[in-house]
N, C-alpha and C positions, 0 to 999 in steps of 0.2 A: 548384290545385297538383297535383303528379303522386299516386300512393298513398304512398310512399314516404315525405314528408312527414306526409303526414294517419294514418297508422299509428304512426309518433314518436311523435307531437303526443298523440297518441288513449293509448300507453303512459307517458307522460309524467304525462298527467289522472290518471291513475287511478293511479299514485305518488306524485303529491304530497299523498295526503292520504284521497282516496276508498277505498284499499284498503284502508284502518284503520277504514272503515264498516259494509263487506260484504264477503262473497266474492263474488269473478269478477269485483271491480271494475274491476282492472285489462284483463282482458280482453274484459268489457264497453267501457270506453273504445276502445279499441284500434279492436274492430271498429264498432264507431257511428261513430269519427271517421270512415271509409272506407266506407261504406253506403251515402251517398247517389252515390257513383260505380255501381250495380250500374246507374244507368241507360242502362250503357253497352251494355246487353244487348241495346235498341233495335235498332242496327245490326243483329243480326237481319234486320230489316226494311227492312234498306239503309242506304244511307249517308246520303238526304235527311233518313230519319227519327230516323236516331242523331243528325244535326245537331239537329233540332228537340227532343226530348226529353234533348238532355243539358243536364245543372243544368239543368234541368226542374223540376217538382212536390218531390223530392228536396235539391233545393237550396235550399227557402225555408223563408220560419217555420213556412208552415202544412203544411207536410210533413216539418219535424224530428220534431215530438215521435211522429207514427208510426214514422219510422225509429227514433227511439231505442225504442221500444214493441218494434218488430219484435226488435231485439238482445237485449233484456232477456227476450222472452219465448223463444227462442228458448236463450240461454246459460244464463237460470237453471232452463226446463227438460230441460235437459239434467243441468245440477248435481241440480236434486232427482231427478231418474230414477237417475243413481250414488248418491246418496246412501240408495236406499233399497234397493237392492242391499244383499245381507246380506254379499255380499264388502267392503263398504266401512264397516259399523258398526265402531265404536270398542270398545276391549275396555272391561267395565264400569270404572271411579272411571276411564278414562283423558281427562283434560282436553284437549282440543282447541285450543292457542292460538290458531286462526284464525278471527275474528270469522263470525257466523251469515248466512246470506244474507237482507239486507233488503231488501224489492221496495222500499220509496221511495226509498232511497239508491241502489242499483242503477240504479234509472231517473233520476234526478237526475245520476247519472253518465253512462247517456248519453244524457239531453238535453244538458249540458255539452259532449260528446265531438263529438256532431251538430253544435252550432252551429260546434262550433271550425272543421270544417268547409267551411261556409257562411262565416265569416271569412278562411278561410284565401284561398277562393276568389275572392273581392273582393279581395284586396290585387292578383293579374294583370291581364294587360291584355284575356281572353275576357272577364272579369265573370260576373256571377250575376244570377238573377233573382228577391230574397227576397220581396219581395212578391207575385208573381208568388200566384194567378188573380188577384188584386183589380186590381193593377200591372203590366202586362208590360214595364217597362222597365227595362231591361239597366245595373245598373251596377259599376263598375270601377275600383276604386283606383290600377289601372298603376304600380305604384312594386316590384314585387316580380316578380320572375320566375320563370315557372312551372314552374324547376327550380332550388333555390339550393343549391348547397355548404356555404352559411357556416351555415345554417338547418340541413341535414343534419349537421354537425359540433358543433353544438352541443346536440341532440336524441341523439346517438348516445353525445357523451359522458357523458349523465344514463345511461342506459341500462348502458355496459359498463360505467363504474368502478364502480359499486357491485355490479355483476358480478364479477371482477377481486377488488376489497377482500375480496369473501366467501370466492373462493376461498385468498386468502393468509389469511385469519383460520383458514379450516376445514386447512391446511398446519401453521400452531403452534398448533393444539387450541384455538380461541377459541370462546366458544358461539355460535351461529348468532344473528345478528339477522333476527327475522321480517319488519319493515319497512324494509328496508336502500333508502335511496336516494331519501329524500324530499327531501331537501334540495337534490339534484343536480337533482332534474327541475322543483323548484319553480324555480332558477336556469336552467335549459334555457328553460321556457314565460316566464319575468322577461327571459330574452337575446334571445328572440323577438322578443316585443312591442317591446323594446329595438331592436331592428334594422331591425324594422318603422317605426318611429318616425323614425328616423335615416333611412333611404333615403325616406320620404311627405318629410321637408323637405328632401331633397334634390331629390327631384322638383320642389318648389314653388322652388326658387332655379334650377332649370334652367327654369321656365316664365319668369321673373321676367328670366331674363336673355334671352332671346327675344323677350319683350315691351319690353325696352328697348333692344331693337335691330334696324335697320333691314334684314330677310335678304329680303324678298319685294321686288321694284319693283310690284306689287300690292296691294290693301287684304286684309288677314286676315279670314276666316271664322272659321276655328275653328283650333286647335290643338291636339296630341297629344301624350304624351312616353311612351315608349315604354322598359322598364328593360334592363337585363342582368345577367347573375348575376354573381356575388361582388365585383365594382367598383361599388360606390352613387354613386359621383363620373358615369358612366357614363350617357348617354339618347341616345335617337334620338328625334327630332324629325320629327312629319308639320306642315307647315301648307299651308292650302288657302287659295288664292284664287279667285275668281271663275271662270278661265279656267284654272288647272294647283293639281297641287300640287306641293311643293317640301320635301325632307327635307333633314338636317344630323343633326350629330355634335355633341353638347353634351360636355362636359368643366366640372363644377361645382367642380372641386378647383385645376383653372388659369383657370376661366372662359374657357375657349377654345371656339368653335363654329366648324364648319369646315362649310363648306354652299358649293356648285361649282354657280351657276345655269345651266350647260351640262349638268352629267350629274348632276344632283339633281332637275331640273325632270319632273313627268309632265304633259301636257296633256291636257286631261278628254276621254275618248274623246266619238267623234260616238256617239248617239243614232239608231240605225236601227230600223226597223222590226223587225229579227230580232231587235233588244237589247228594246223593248216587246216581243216577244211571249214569250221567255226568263224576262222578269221575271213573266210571270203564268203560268210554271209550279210548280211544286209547290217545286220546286230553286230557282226565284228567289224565291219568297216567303217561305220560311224563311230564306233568306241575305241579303233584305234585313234584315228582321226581327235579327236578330241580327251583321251585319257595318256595324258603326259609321261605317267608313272604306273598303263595297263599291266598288270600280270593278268595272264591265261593259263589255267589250271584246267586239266584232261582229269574230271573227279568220277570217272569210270563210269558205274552206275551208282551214282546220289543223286536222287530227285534235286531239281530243283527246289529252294523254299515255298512252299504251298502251291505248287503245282505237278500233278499228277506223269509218270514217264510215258510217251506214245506205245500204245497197243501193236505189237507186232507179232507176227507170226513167229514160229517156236527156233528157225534156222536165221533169225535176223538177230543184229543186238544195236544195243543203244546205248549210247555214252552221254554224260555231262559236261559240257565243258565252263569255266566261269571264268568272267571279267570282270577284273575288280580295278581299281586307282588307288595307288597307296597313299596318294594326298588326304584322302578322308580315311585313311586307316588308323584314327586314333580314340582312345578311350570316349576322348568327350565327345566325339559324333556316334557315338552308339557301336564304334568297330573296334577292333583290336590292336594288337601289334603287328601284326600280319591281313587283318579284314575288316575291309571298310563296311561303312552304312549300306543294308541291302538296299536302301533304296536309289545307287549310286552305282550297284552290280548290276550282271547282266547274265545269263543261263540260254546256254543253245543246246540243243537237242540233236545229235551228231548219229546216224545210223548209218552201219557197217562202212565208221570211218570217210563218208564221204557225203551222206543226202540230211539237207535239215527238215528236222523232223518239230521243229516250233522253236520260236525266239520269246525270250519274258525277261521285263524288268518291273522288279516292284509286285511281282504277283500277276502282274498283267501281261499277255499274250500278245505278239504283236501280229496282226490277221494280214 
């Protein structure tokens, strides 16, 4: 999921009940939900290698309880460095209502905060790698779209109303409630799951209805479904046959699937020798790796998008070749029926069928 969510989600935990533990619990949540994203810093180092290390190491079991480690040690010592500032002692017999900072609660909140995380990330259709060093295999709920509204709105409304309440209570002299809001966010992360729940069987009666009908003149390999935000009734459908694959438009709330075996159809690109020697570069191996549903296209000589083809001498040539995932092949991410979001593709640079000549994703070159 984007931050945005994982930020909610993360101030949510630490309302429903963790802030009444310790201090900073709640902002302890907050940022441990959002942490294991820092490994977006990668890119640094290019775009190959922000592919390969994102939800990365970060994103599994055995690199939660660091990241929550990392936040905790981090927010609580920042709190005892003010707190020991004489500008921050309390005047003497003056009672402090706000519960004392406890390292085990603290860090129980964000391992919590962390995993949510890691869950949040599994319900999209990129996936996670939890297991990941033991396991390197990528898996992925699809049933949740990696930017939701309805998610957003129901996370926000735990947040302000008990914002909002406090202020009209402090308007007619009401005394301040120190834990205002526990109840709102225990219903926020209850409507979550809730809705998560509701779009996983939605997904499953759109696979269900695919399966019970006859959309390929082909035998099925495998099959995809594919969500979209705020309509749960809502899938895009990949399926592959032997020789093409072939999408549709599922509709679970009429049961209608609409799939046109003229302009739905891709048929499996040819296999040249530029497309083997693409794949055993640095860009193809990370993208097979992680692109479930890669097609590799040999597009001869077509520049890459905004990047200029290598200068060679008059007896050398250069081919394009492109990486694309059909999971993000759909209208609403910017791509087509056949090509996903460029910024999800990938462009190698293949001369006389065997030497890379530059790797690029997104526009950028990976050095």
């Amino acid at each position: 999921m984007e931050p945005i969510t994982h930020l909610l989600t993360g101030a949510c935990i630490g309302r429903a009940g963790f802030n009444r533990k310790s201090a900073c619990a709640t902002v302890v949540a907050t940022l441990a939900a959002e942490a294991a994203d820092l490994d977006v810093f990668w890119g640094l180092d290019g775009p190959v290698e922000e592919l390969k290390h994102h939800r990365g190491i970060t994103h599994t079991f055995l690199g939660a309880p660091f990241v929550a480690l990392a936040v905790v040690a981090l927010v609580g010592g920042i709190y005892v460095w003010r707190q020991r500032r004489p500008s921050s002692r309390r005047a003497p017999h003056t009672e402090d209502p706000r519960p004392p900072l406890h390292w085990g609660w603290l860090y129980l909140t964000a391992l919590v905060a962390a995993l949510s995380h890691i869950l949040l990330d599994w319900t999209n259709n990129y996936g996670v790698r939890p297991f990941y060093p033991f396991n390197p295999r990528w898996y992925a709920g699809s049933f949740m779209f990696i930017a939701e509204p309805v998610l957003w709105a129901l996370l926000l409304v735990a947040i302000i109303l008990p914002w909002l309440f406090g202020l009209a209570d402090r308007e007619i002299g009401v005394r301040r409630t120190l834990f205002r809001g526990q109840g709102w966010a225990i219903f926020a992360l209850a409507g979550a799951v809730i809705l998560g729940c509701w779009r996983w069987a939605e997904h499953a009666q759109a696979r269900a209805m695919v399966e019970n009908m006859q959309i390929t003149s082909a035998p099925v390999l495998r099959m995809a479904f594919e969500p979209y935000p705020i309509d749960p009734w809502r899938w895009h459908a990949i399926i592959e046959t032997p020789g093409y694959f072939q999408t549709a438009e599922i509709n679970t709330r009429t049961h209608a699937i609409d799939s046109d075996p003229q302009a739905d159809v891709l048929y499996k690109p040819e296999d040249t020798p530029a497309v083997e020697a693409a794949k055993r570069t640095p860009l193809g191996q990370v993208y097979l790796d992680w692109g479930r549903w890669a097609v590799i296209r040999d597009m001869g000589q077509i520049p890459a998008p905004g990047v200029a083809p290598p200068s060679l001498p008059p007896q050398r040539v250069w081919t394009t070749v492109e990486f694309s995932d059909l999971r993000f092949a759909y209208a609403f991410t910017g791509g087509g029926s056949s090509r996903p979001a460029a910024s999800l593709s990938g462009w190698v640079y293949i001369v006389d069928n065997r030497d890379d000549a530059g790797e690029f994703m997104a526009g950028r070159e990976q050095k």
